[in-house]
N, C-alpha and C positions, 0 to 999 in steps of 0.2 A: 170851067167846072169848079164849082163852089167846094174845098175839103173843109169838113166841119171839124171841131176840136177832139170831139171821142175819138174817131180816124188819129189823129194826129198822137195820142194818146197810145194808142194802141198801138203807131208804130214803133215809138218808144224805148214800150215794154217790151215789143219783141227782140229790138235793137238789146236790150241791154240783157235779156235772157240769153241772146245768141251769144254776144262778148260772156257770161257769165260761163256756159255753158262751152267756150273754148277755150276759156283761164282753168276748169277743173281739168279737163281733160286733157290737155295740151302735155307732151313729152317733159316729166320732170328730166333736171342735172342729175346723173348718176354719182353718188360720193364714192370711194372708193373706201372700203373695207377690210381694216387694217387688222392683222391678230400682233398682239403685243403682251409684252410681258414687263412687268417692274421690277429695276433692278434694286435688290434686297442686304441689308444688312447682318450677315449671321457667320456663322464657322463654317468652313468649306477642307472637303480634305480631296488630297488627290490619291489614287491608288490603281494599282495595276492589279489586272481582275483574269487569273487564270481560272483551267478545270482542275479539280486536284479527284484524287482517291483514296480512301481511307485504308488504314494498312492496322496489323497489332502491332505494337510499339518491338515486342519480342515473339517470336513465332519458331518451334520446335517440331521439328519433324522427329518422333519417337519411331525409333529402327529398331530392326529382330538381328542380332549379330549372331543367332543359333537358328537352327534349321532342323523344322517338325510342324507337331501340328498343335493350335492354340491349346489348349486345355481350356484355361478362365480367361473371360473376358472383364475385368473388375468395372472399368466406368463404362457409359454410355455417351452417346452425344450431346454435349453442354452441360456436363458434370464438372465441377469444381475441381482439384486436386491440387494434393500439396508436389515441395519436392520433398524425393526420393520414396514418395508413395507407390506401393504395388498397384500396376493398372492391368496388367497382364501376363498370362504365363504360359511357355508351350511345355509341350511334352516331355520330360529330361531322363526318362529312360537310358537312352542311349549316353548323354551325358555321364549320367550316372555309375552307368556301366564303366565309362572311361575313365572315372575319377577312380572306381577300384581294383582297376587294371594296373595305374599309374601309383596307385597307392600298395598295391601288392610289390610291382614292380623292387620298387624302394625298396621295402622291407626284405627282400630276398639277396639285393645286394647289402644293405646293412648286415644282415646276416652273413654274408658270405666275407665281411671285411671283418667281422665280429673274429669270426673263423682264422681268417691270416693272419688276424693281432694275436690269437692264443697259441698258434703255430710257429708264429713269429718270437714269441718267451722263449716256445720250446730249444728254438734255434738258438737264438741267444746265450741259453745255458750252455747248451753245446758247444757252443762256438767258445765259450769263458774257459771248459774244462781242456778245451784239446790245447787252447794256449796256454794253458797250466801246464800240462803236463808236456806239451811239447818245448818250453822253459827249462824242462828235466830228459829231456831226451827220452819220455818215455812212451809217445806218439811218434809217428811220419809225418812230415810234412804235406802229405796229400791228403789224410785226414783231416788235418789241422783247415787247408784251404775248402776242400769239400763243404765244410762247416762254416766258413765265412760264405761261400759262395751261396748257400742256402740261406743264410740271414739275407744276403745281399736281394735275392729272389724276391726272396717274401715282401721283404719292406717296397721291393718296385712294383709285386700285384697290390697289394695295399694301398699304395698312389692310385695306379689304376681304378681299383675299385671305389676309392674317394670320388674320383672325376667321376665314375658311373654314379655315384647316390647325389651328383650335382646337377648330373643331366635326370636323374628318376625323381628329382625332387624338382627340376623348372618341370616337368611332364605331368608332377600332380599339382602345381601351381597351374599350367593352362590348362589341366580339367577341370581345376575348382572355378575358375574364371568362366572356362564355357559352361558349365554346370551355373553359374550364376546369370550368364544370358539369357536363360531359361526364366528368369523373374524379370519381367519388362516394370521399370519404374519410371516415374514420371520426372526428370530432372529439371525444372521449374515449376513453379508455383503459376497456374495459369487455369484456363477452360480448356475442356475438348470440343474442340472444334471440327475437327472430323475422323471417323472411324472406318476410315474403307477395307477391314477385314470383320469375320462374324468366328464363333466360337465353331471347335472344328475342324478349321479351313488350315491348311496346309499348307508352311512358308518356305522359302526354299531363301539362305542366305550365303550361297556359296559362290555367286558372281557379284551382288550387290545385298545391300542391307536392306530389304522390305519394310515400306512403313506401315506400322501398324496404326500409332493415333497422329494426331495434330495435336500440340499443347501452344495457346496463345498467352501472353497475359494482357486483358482485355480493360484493364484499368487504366492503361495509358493508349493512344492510339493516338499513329503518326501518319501526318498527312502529306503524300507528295504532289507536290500543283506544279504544272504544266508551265514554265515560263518561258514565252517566245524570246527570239533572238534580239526581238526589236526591246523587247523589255526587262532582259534580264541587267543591262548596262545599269541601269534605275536603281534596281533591287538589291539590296545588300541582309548579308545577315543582321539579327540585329530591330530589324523594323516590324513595328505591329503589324499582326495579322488578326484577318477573323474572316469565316466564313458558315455558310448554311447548307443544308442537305434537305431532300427533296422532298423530305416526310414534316420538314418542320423549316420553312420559308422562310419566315417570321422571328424566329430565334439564331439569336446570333452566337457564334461560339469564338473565344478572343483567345490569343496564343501571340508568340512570337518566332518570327522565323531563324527558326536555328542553324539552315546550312543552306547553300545552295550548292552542287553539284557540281566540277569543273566540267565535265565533260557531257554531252549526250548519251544516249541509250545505245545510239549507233556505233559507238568506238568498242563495245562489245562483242562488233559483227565482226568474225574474224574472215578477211579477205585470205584463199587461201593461193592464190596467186597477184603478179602484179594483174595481170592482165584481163583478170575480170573485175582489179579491181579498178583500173583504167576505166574497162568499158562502162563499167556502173558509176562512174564518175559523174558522168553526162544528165543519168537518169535522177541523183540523188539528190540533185545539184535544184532541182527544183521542187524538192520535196521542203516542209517545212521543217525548219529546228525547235527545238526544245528544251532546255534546260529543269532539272527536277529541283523545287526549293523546298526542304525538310519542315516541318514542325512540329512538337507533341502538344498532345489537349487531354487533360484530364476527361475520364469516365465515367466516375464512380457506379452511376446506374447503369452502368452498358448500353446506353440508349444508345451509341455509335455504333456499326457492326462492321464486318472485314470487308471490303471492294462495295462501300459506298462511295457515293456521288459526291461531290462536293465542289462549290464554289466558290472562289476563294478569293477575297480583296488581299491584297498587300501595300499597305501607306506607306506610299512615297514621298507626302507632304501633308502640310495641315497649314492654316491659317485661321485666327483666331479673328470675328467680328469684320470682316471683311465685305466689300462690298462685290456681289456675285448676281449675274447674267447667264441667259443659258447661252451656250457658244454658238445655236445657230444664227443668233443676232449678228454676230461677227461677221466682217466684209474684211478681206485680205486683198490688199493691192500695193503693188511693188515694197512690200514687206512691212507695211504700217495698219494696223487694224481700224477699222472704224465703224460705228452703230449709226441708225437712222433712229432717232429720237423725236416723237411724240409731241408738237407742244402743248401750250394749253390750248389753242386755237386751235389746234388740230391741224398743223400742221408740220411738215416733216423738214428737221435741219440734220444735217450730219455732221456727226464730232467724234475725230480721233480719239481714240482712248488707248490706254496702254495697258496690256495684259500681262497677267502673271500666272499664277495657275490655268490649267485649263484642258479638262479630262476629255476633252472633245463631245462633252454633255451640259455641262456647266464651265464659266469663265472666269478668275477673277478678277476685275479691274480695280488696278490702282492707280489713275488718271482720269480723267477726262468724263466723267458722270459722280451724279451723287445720288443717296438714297432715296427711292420713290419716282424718280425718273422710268417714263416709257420708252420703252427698246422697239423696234418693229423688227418681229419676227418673219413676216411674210405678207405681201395685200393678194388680194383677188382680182386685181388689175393688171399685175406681170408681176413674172419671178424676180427675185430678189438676188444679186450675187452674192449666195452667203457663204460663210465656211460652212462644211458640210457638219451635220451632227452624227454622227455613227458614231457605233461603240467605240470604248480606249482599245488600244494594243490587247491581247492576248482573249480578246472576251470569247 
């Protein structure tokens, strides 16, 4: 059978569409898909990041040491005041009354000593002439004594009556004092912050001192942040701080940490036997620690307010122009750190590096990588042995 050349042609073209047609379609190599990061050169700081809570720097609870009922209510709530400004006053009647009880008192024994001293002269003369005259044999000697013993009298209720106008004058001394409780003043220089009584109401200070206002000063406000047990070893007084609150993210507010606390909150809890405090031994024992580290921050606007939120970095280090990775690039094996690095080829060498800072979000290395180098944070192919990235201590 004769094949002519169109035929032959034809098979060809098919031949080579079929091959063309199994080169496009055919299973490409899968590359693997790498996320990376380059490692950069700039300032890195490290810090421990508690909760903290905004406090007034000084905070007054204004007491009623008199008992009645308010009269005037002078400020309101978030009024200004000085010290020793009138903010409030109760009813002083009854004061009143005491003070010129105590003040009559007085005067009645002044009087009455007023009295013994002129009867006391009297004596005195008497008592001069009977020893005149008994000098002359011209009295008894029982007269004569009669007449000393009378001076002697007087001059001893006269003592007496002293110590009374000593005790009737402390008596108008603590009336004039409770009569002056009666004027509630404001003893710093602060805001009112809160007024939990109204004009009217009726205070009773005869078991305890009722409060009537809150005075803050609101110009300085102290922050106490929350430092774990794991992190307070780090943190010393002394070290820059700064943090933000909830209303303003974005703005940073910078201070210095002025104390930290020797002790927990808990050492306040007074155990009142051994044996509960034994048993609560067990239970506490799992509970987290805390340490409170102090700071004050200026005000001026009062844009901070009492029992806000706050965030709170404490620098624990700094480095200047360093070169800096994120830490989940990190690989930890038998205590030597090492990254998967990028080449240009694209492909993957591994070199130890030696670390220095490193907040468990960022690293810094000062070994074994240079600036602009790719790190391999993770592929799509399998997981990666990395150190874990989670927060620092206290977040």
């Amino acid at each position: 059978m004769r094949i002519t050349r169109r035929k032959v042609w034809l098979v060809l073209v098919l031949l080579v569409l079929i091959l063309a047609g199994w080169w496009w379609f055919k299973p490409k190599a899968e590359t693997k898909p790498y996320i990376t990061a380059t490692a950069t050169q700039r300032d890195m700081q490290q810090s421990v990041l508690a909760d903290g809570q905004l406090s007034a720097s000084k905070q007054v609870s204004v007491g009623a040491q008199a008992s009645g009922q308010i009269k005037r209510l002078l400020v309101e709530l978030g009024d200004s005041v000085k010290q020793g400004q009138l903010v409030a006053e109760i009813d002083s009647l009854t004061q009143q009354n005491e003070l010129k009880n105590a003040e009559a008192a007085l005067k009645n024994v002044q009087a009455q000593r007023t009295s013994k001293l002129a009867t006391l002269t009297n004596y005195r003369a008497t008592l001069s002439r009977q020893k005149a005259m008994l000098e002359k044999n011209l009295t008894s000697r029982a007269d004569y004594d009669s007449a000393l013993t009378n001076v002697q009298a007087t001059e001893a209720d006269i003592q007496s009556l002293e110590a009374q106008i000593v005790q009737a004058q402390i008596t108008v001394n603590t009336a004039q004092v409770n009569l002056g409780y009666t004027r509630i003043i404001s003893p710093i220089d602060g805001t009112v912050v809160a007024a939990p009584v109204e004009e009217g109401q009726t205070v009773n200070a005869v078991q305890s001192a009722p409060t009537l206002l809150k005075v803050a000063n609101l110009d300085t406000m102290t922050v106490k942040a929350k430092i774990s047990e794991a992190d307070v070893v780090n943190v010393r007084a002394g070290m820059p701080v700064w943090f933000t609150i909830l209303g303003q993210p974005d703005k940073r507010y910078n201070a210095t940490l002025r104390a930290i606390e020797p002790a927990p909150d808990s050492i306040n809890t007074d155990d009142s036997t051994s044996a509960s405090s034994s048993s609560s031994s067990s239970s506490s024992s799992a509970e987290a620690i805390y340490y409170y580290g102090l700071f004050d921050v200026a005000n001026p606007q009062h844009t901070l307010r009492i029992s806000m939120s706050a965030e709170v970095h404490i620098q624990t280090g700094e480095a200047k122009n360093t070169l800096v990775i994120p830490s989940s690039a990190l690989t930890l094996t038998n205590g030597q750190y090492s990254v998967q690095r990028l080449t240009a080829d694209h492909q993957l060498e591994t070199r130890n590096v030696k670390v220095g800072m490193n907040n468990n979000i960022e690293a810094q290395i000062v070994e074994g990588l240079n600036a602009g180098d790719k790190v391999v944070l993770s592929s799509g192919a399998a997981g990666s042995n990395t150190v874990p990235s989670g927060p620092p201590h206290g977040m």
